[in-house]
LUMMI-838314 format. One record per atom (N, C-alpha, C): residue in one letter; y, z, x; residue number from 1. Coordinates in steps of 0.1 Angstrom, whole numbers. Atoms other than C-alpha are relative to their C-alpha. Layout:
fimi a | y Y | z Z | x X | drennu NUM
...
***
This chain:
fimi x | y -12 | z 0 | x 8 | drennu 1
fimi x | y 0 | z 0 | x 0 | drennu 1
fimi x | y 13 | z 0 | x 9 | drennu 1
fimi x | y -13 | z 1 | x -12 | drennu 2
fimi x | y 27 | z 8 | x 29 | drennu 2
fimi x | y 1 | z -16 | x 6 | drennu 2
fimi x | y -1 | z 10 | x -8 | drennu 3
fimi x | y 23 | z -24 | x 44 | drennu 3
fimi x | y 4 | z -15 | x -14 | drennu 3
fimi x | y -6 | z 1 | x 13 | drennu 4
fimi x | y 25 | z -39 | x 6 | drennu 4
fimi x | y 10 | z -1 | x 0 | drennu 4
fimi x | y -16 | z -2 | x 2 | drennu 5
fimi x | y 59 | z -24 | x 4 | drennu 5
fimi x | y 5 | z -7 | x 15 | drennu 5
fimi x | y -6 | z -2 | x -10 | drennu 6
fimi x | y 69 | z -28 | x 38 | drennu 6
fimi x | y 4 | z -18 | x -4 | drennu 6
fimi x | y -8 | z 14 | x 0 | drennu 7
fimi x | y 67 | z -68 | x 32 | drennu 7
fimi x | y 6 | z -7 | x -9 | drennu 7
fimi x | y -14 | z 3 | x 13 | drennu 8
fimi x | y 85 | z -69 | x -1 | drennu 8
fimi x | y 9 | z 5 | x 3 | drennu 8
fimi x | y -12 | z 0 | x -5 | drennu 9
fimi x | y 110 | z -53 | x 15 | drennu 9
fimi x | y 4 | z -8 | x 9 | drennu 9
fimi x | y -9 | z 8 | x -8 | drennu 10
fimi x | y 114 | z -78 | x 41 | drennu 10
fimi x | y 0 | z -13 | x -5 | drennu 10
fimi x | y -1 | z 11 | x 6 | drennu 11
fimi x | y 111 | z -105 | x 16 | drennu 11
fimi x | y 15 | z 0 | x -9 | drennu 11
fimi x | y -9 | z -2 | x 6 | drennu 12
fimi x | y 135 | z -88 | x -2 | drennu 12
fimi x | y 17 | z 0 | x 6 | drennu 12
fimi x | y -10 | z -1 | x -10 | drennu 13
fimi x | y 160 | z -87 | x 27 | drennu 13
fimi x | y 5 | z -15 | x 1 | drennu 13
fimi x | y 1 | z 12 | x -3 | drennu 14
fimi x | y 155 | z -125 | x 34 | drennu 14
fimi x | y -10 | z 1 | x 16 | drennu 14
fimi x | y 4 | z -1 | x -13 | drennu 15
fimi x | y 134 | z -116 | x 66 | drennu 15
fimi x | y -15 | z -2 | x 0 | drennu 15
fimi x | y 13 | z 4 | x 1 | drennu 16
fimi x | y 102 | z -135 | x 56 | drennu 16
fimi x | y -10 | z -1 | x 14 | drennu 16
fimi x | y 9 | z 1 | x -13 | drennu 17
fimi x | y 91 | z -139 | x 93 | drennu 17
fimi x | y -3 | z 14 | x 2 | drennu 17
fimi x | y 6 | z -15 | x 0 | drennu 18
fimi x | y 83 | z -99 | x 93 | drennu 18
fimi x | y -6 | z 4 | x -8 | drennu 18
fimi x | y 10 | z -1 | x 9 | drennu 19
fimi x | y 62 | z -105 | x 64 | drennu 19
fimi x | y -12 | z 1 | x 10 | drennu 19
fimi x | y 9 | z -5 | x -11 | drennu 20
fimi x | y 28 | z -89 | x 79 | drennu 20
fimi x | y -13 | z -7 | x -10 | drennu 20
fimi x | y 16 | z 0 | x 14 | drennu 21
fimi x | y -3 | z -93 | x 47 | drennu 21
fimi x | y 3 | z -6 | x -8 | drennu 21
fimi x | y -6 | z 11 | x 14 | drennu 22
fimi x | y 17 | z -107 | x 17 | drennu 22
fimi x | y -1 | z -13 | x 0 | drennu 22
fimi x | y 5 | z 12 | x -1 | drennu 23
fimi x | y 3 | z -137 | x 8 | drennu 23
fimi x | y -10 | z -4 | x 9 | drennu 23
fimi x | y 17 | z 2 | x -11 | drennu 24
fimi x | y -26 | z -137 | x 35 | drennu 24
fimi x | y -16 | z 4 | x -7 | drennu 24
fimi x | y 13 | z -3 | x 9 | drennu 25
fimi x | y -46 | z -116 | x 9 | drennu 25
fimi x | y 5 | z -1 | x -15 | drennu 25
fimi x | y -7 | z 2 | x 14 | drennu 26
fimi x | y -47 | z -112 | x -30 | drennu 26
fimi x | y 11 | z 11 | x 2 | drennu 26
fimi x | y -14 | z -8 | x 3 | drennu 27
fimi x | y -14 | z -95 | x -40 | drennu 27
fimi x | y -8 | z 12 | x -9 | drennu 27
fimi x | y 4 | z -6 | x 3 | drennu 28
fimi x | y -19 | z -64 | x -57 | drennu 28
fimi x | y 5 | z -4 | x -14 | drennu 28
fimi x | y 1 | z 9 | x 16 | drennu 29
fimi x | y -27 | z -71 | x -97 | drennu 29
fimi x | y 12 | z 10 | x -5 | drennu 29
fimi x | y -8 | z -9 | x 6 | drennu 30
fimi x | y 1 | z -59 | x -116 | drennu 30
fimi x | y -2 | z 3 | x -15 | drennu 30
fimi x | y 8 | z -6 | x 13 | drennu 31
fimi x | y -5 | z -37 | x -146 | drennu 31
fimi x | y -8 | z 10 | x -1 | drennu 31
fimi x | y 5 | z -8 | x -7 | drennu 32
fimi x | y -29 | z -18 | x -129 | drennu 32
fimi x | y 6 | z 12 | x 4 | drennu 32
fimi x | y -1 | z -15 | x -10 | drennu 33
fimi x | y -26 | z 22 | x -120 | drennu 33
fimi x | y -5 | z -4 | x 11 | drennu 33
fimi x | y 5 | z -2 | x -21 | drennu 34
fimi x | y -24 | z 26 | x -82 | drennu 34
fimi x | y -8 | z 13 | x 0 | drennu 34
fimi x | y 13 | z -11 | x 1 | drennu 35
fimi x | y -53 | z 49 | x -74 | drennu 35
fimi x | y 8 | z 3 | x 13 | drennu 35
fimi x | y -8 | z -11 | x -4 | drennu 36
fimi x | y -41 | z 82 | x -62 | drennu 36
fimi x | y -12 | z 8 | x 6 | drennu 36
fimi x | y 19 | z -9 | x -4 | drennu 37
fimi x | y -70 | z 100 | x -40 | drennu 37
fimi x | y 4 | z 12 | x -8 | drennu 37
fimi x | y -1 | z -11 | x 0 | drennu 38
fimi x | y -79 | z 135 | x -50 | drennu 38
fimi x | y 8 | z 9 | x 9 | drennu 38
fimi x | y -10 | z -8 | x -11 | drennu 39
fimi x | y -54 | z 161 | x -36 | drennu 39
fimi x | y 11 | z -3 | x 6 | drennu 39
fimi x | y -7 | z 7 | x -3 | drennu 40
fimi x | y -29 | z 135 | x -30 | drennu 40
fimi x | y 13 | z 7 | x -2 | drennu 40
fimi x | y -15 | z -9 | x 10 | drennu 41
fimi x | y 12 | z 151 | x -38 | drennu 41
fimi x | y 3 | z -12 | x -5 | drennu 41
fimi x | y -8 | z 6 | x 8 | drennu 42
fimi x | y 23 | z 133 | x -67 | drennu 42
fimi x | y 13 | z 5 | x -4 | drennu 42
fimi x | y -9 | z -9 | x 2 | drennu 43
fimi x | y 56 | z 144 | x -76 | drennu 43
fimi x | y 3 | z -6 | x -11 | drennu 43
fimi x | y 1 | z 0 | x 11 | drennu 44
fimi x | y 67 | z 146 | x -108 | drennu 44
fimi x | y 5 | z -11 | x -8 | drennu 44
fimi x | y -3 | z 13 | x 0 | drennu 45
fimi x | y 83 | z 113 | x -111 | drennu 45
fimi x | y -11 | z -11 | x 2 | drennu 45
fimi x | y 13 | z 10 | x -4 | drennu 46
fimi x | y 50 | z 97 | x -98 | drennu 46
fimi x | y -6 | z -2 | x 13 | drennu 46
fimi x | y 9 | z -6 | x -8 | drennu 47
fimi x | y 30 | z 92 | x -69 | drennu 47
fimi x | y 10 | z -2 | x 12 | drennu 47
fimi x | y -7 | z 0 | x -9 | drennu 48
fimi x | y 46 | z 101 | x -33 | drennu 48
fimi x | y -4 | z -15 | x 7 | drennu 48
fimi x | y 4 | z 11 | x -8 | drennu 49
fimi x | y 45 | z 62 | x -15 | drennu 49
fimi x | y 10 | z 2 | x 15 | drennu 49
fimi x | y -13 | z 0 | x -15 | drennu 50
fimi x | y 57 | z 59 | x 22 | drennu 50
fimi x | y -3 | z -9 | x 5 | drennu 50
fimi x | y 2 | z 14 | x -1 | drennu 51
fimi x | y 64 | z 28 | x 43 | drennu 51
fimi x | y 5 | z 0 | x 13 | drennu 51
fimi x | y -9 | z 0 | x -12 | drennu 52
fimi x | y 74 | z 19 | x 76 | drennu 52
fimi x | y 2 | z -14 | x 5 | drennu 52
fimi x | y -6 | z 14 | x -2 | drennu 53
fimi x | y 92 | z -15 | x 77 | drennu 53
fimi x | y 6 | z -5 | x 13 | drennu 53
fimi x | y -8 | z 6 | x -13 | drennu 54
fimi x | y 106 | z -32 | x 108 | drennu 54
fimi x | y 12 | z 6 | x -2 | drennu 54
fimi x | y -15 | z -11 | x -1 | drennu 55
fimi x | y 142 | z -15 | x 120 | drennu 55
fimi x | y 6 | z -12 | x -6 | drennu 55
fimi x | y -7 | z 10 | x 7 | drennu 56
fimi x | y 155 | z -49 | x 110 | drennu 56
fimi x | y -1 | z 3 | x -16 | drennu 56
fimi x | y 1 | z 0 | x 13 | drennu 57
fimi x | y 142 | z -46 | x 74 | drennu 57
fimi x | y 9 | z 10 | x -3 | drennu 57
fimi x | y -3 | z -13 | x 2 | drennu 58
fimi x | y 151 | z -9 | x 71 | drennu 58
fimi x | y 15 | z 1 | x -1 | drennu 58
fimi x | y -17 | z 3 | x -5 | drennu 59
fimi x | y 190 | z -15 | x 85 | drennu 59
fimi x | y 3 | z -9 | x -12 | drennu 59
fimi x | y 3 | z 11 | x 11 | drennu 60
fimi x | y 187 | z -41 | x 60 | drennu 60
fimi x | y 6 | z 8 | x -14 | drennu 60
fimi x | y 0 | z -8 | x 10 | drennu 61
fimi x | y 179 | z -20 | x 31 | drennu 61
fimi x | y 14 | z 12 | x -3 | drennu 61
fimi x | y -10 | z -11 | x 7 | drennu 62
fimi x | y 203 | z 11 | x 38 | drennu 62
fimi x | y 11 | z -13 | x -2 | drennu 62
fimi x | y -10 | z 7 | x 5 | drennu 63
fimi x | y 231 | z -17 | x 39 | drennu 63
fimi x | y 2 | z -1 | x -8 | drennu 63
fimi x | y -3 | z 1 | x 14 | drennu 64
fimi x | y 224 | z -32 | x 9 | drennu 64
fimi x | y 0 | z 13 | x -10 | drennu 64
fimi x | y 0 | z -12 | x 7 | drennu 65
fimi x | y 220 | z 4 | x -7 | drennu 65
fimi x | y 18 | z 3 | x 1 | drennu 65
fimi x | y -15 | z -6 | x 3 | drennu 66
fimi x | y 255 | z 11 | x 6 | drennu 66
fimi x | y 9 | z -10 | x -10 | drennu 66
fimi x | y -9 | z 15 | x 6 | drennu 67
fimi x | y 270 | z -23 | x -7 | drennu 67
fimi x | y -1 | z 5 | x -14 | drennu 67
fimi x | y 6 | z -2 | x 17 | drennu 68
fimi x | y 252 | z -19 | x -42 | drennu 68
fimi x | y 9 | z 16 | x -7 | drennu 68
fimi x | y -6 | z -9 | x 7 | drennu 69
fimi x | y 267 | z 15 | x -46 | drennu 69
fimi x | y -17 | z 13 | x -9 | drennu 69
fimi x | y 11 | z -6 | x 7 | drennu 70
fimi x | y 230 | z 26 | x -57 | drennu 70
fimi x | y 0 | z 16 | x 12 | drennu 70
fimi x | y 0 | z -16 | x -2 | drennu 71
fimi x | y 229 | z 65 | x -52 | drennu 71
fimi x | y -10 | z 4 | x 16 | drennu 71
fimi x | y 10 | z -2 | x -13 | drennu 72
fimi x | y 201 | z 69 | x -19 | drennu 72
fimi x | y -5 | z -12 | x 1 | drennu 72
fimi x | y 6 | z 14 | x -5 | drennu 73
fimi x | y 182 | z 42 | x -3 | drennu 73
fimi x | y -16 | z 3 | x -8 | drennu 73
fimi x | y 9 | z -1 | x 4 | drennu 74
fimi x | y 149 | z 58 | x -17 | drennu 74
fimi x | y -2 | z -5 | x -20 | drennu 74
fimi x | y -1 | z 5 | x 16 | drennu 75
fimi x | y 162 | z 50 | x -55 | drennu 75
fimi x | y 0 | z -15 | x 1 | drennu 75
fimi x | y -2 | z 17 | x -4 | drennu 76
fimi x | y 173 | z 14 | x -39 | drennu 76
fimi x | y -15 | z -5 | x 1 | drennu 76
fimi x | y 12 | z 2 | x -4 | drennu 77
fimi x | y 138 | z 9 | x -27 | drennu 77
fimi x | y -10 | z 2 | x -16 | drennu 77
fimi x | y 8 | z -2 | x 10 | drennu 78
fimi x | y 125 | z 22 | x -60 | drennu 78
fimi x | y 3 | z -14 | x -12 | drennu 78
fimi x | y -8 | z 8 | x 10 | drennu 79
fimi x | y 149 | z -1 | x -87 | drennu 79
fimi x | y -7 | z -18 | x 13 | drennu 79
fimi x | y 2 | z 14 | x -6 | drennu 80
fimi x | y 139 | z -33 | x -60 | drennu 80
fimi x | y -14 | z -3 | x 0 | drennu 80
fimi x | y 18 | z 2 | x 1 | drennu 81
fimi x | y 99 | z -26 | x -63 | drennu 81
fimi x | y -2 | z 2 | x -17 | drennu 81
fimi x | y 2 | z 1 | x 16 | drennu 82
fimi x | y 105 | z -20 | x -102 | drennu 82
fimi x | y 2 | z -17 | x -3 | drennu 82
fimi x | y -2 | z 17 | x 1 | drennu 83
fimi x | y 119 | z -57 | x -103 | drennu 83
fimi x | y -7 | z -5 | x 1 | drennu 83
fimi x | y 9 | z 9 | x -2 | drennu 84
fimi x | y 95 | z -72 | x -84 | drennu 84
fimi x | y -13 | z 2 | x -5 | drennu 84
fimi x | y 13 | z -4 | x 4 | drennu 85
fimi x | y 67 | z -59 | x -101 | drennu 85
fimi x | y 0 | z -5 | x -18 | drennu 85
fimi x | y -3 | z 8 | x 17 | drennu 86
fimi x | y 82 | z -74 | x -136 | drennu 86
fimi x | y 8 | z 12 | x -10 | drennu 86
fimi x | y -5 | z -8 | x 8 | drennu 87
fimi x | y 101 | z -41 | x -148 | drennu 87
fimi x | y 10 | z 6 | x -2 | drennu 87
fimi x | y -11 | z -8 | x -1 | drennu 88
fimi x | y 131 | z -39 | x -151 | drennu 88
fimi x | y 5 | z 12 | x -8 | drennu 88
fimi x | y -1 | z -7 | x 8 | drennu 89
fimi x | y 131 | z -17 | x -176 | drennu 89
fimi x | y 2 | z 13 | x 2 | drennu 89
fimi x | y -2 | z -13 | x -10 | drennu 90
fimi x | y 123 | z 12 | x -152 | drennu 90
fimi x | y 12 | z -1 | x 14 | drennu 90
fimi x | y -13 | z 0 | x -6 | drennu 91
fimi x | y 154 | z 0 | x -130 | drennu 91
fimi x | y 14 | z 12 | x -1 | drennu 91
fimi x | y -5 | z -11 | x 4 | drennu 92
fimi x | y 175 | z 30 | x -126 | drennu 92
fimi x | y 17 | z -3 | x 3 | drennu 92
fimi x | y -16 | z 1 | x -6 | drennu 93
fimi x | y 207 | z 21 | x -106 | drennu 93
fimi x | y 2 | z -7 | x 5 | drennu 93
fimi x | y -7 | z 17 | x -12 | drennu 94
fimi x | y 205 | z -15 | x -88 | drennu 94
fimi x | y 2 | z -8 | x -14 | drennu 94
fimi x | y -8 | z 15 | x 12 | drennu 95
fimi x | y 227 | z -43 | x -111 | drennu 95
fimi x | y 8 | z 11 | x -7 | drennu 95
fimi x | y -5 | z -3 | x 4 | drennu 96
fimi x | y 240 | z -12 | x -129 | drennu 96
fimi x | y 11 | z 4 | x 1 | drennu 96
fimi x | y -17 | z -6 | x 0 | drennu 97
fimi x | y 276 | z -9 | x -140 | drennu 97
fimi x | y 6 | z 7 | x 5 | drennu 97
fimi x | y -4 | z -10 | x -1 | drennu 98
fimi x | y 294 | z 14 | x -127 | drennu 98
fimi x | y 10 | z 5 | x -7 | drennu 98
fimi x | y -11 | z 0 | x 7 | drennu 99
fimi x | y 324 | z 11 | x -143 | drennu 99
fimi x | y -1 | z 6 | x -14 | drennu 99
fimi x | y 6 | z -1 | x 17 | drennu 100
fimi x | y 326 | z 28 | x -184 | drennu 100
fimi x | y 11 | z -9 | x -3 | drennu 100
fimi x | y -7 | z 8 | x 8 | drennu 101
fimi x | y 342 | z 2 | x -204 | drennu 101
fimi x | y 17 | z 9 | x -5 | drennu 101
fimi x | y -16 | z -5 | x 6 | drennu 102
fimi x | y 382 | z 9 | x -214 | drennu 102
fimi x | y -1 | z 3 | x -8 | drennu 102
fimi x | y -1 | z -9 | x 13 | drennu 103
fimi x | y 386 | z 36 | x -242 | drennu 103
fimi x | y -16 | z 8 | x 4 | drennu 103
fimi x | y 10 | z -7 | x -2 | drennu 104
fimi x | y 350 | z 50 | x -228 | drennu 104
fimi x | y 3 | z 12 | x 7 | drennu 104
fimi x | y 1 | z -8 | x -12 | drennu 105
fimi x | y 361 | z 72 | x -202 | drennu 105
fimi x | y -2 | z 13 | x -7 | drennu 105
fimi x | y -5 | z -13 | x 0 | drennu 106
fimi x | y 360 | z 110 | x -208 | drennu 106
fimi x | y 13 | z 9 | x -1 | drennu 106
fimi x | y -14 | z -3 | x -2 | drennu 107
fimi x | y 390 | z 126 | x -214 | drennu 107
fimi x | y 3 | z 16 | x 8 | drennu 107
fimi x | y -2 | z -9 | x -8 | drennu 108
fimi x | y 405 | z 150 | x -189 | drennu 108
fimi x | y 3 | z 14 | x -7 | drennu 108
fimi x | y -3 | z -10 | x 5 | drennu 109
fimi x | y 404 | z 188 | x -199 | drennu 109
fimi x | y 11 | z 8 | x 5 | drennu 109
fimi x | y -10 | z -10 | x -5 | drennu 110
fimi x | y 440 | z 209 | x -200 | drennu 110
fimi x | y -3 | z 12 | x 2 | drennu 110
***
């Protein structure tokens, strides 16, 4: 699975020559639960995944995390593997607005 992620993130960068497995074997089926060994830390969000991408990719990533405005690089990395897996649905903070629309804001307490 690390090596999985690692080359959707450098696909996702534009840095296809650091692609390592993707596309060499089957992709993993999507739809499918990822199998979690026994004793594994899931955290309460879902299961803990780690990755260790090229320093190019990685540099890559926080960038665009800072650009995007998306809150940590680990939520950036989450909202960019929801996409590519068909869901944006679970997309938390990449493409979204930031901005509240005029007459939305809050109004300031005296």
């Amino acid at each position: 699975m690390s090596q999985y992620l690692a080359d959707v993130l450098a696909i996702h960068v534009g840095r296809p020559d650091l692609v390592v497995e993707l596309g060499c074997q089957g992709e993993l089926p999507l739809g499918e639960a990822p199998l979690v060994p026994s004793g594994a830390a899931v955290a309460s969000h879902g299961p803990l995944l780690q990755t260790r991408p090229h320093a190019d990719v990685w540099a890559a990533v926080h960038k665009l995390q800072r650009e995007t405005g998306v809150r940590s690089v680990r939520q950036y990395v989450a909202d960019v593997l929801a996409l590519h897996v068909g869901r944006p649905d679970l997309v938390i903070d990449l493409g979204r607005k930031r901005e509240l629309p005029l007459g939305e804001e809050l109004p300031l307490a005296m």
